[in-house]
C-alpha positions in Angstrom: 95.1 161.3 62.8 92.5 162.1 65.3 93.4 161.6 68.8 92.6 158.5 71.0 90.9 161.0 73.3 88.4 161.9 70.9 85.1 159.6 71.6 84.8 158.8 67.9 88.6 158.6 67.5 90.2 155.8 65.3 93.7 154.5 65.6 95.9 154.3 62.3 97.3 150.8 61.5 100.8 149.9 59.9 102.4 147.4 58.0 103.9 144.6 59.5 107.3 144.6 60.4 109.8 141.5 61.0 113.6 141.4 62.2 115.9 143.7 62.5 113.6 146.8 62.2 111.0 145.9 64.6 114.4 145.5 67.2 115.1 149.1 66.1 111.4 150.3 66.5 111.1 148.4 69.9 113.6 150.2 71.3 112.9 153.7 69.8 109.1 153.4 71.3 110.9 151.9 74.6 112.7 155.6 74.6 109.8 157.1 73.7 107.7 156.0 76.7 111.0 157.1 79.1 111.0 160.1 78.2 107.4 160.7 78.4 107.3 159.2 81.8 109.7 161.6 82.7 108.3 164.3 81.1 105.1 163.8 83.0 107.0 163.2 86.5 108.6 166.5 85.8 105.2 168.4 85.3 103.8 166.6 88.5 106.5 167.2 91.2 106.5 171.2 90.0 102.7 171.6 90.2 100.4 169.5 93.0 97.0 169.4 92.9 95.8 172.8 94.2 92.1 171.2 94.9 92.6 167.5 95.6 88.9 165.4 94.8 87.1 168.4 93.3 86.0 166.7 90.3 85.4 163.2 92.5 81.9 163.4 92.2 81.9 164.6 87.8 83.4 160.6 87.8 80.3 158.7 87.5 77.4 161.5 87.5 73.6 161.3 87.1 73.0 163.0 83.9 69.6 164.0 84.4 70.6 165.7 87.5 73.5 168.1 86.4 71.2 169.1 83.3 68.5 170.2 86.0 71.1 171.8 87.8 73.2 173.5 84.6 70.3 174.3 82.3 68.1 176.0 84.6 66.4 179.6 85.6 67.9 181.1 88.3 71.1 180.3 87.0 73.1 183.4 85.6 75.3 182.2 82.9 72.1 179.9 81.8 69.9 182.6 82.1 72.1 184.9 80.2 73.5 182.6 78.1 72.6 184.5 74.7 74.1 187.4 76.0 77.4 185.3 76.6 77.3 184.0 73.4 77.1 186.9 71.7 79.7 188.8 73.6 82.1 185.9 73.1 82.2 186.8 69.2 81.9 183.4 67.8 82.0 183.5 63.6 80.7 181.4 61.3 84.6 178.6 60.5 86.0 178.8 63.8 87.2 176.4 65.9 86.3 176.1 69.9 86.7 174.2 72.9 84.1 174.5 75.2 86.2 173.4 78.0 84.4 172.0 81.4 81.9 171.8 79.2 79.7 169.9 81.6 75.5 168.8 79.9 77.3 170.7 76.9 74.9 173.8 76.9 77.4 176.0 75.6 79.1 173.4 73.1 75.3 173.0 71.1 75.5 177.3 70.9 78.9 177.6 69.5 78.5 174.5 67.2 75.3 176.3 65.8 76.9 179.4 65.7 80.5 178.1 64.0 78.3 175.8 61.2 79.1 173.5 58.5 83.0 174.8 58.6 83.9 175.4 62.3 84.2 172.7 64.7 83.6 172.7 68.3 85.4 170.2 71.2 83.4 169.2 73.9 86.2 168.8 76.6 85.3 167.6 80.2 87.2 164.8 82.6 84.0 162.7 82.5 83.5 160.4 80.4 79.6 160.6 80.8 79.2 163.8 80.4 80.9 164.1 76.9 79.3 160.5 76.3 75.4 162.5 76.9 76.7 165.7 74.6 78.1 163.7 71.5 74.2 161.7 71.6 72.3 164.9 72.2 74.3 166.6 69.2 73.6 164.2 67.1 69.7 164.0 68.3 70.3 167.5 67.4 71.8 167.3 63.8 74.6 169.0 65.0 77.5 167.2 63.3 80.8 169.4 64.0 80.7 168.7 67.6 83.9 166.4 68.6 84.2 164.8 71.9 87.3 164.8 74.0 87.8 163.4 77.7 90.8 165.5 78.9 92.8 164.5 82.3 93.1 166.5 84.9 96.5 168.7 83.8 96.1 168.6 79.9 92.7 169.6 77.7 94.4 167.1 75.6 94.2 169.1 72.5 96.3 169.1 69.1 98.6 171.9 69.1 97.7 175.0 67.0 94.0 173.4 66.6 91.8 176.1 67.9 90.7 179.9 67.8 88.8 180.1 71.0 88.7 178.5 74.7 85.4 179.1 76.1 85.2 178.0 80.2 82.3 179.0 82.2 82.5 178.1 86.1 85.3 175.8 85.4 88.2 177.6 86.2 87.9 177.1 89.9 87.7 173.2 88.9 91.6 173.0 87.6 93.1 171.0 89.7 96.6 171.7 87.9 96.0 175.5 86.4 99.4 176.0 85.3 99.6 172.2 83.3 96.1 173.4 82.4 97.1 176.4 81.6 100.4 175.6 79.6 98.0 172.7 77.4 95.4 175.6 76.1 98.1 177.6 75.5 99.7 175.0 73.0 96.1 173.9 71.6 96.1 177.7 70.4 96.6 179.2 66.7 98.2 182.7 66.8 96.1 185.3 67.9 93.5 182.9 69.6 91.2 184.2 72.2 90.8 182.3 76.5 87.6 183.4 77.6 87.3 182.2 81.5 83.9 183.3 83.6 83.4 182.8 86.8 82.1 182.7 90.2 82.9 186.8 91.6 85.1 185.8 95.4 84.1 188.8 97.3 83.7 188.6 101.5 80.0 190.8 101.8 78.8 189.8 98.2 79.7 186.5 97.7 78.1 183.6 99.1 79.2 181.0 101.9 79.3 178.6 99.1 81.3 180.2 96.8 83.7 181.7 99.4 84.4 178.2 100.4 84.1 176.1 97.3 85.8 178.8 94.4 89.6 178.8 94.8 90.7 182.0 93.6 89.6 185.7 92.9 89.3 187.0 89.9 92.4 189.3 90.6 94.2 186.0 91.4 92.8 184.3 88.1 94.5 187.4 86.0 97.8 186.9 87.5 97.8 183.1 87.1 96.7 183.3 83.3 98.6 185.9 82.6 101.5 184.2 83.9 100.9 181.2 81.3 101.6 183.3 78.3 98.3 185.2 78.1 96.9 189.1 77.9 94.4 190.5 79.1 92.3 192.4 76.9 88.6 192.7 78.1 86.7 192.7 81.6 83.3 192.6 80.6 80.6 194.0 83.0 78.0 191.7 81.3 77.2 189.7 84.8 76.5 190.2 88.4 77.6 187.2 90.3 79.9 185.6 87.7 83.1 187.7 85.8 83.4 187.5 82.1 87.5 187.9 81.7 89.1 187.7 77.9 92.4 186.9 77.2 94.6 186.5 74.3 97.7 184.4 73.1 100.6 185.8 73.6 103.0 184.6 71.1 107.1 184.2 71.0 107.3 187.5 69.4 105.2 189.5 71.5 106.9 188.7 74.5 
C-alpha cells in the first residue's frame, strides 16, 4: 500500500460490510483514532516547536524564485554539488530520501545515480515544492522519484524503507528535531546512513544571517542526533561555510 502522503498515492478499497461486523469494525477504528490522538498529544506536549513559523513562507512559494535562489553560483552546496554527491556514496539499488528537499536538485542526482532499481523520496512540507519536482522528473525521464509531503514532526516515511537520509541546509528548519529525528530513525533499514549538512554557526566566521537564522551548532547538531539513536562516523572537511556530518543507525543491539 503506498501511503496517502505520496503525491501519486492510491487508497486500497474493501468489500462491503453490513451488521454486526461493521459495529465491531466501527468501534475498533473509533479506538484506533483515540489512541492515535493520544499518541500524537503525547509527542506534542514533550517536544514544542523550537522555531515557531520557520517554514511559513515554504507554504505557498514562488517556484521560479527558490530555483534562482537554490540552483545557483555562489551557492556552496550547488556549486559543489558533484562533490557532495560523490562523497555521499550513493550505489546503483538504493533507496533515499532527499529530505528538505526544496526545487529537488539533489533528488534528480540521487535518482540518476540509484537507476532503474533504487528509489528516491522527495520529502518537503510543501506541497508545491514536491508538486514542481515530481513534474520536472518526469520532464526528465526520471521515473523512481516518489513524492511525499511530510508534516512538520514526522518525514512520514514507511518503517525500514530506506538506506540513506540526505539533508542539506535543512536541519536548522526542524521545527520538532527530536519527532524528526525519532521518524528517520524508524524510516531506516539496519545499518542505514543520516547525512545532515549545514550552515557552520561560528561568531567571527559566520555571517549575521546565519548567526541569527541557523539554530544550532554543529557541536549541538551531534549531540541532538546522536541522542536519537544515531553514531557519528564521518566529519567531512569537503566545505567551507557549510559541515558535511555522517551518521549511522544505531540499532537495538548495538546499544
Amino acid at each position: 500500500m503506498v501511503s496517502k502522503n505520496n503525491i501519486s498515492g492510491t487508497y486500497l478499497s474493501g468489500p462491503n460490510l453490513q451488521g454486526d461486523t461493521l459495529k465491531h469494525l466501527q468501534r475498533f477504528l473509533l479506538i484506533l483514532v483515540c489512541l492515535n490522538f493520544s499518541a500524537v498529544s503525547v509527542i506534542h506536549a514533550e517536544e514544542k516547536s523550537v522555531r515557531p513559523g520557520i517554514n511559513a513562507y515554504y507554504m505557498d512559494p514562488e517556484w521560479q524564485q527558490w530555483v534562482n535562489q537554490f540552483e545557483s553560483p555562489g551557492r556552496e552546496v550547488y556549486d559543489r554539488r558533484f562533490d557532495i554527491l560523490k562523497a555521499s556514496s550513493v550505489s546503483p539499488g538504493m533507496d533515499v530520501a532527499d529530505i528538505g528537499a526544496g526545487t529537488g536538485l539533489f533528488t534528480r542526482l540521487f535518482s540518476r545515480q540509484v537507476g532503474a532499481d533504487g528509489k528516491v523520496y522527495a520529502v518537503d512540507i510543501s506541497r508545491p515544492f514536491v508538486e514542481n519536482i515530481l513534474r520536472e522528473s518526469r520532464e526528465q525521464g526520471l521515473k523512481n522519484v516518489v513524492g511525499v509531503v511530510n508534516s512538520p514532526d514526522d518525514a512520514m516515511l514507511d518503517a525500514n524503507s530506506i538506506d540513506l537520509a540526505f539533508t542539506v541546509d535543512t536541519y536548522h528548519h526542524f521545527e520538532y528535531p527530536r519527532s524528526m529525528l525519532a521518524s528517520i530513525h524508524k524510516a531506516m533499514r539496519s545499518g542505514g546512513r543520516l547525512i545532515i549538512i549545514d550552515f557552520v554557526k561560528q561568531p567571527g566566521k559566520s555571517s549575521g544571517w546565519v548567526m541569527g537564522h541557523v539554530r544550532a551548532n554543529k557541536k549541538k547538531v551531534i549531540d541532538e542526533v546522536s541522542s536519537a539513536g544515531f553514531v557519528l562516523i564521518d566529519d567531512k572537511p569537503l566545505l567551507h561555510s557549510n559541515y558535511f556530518l555522517e551518521f549511522r543507525k544505531l540499532n537495538n543491539d548495538d546499544q
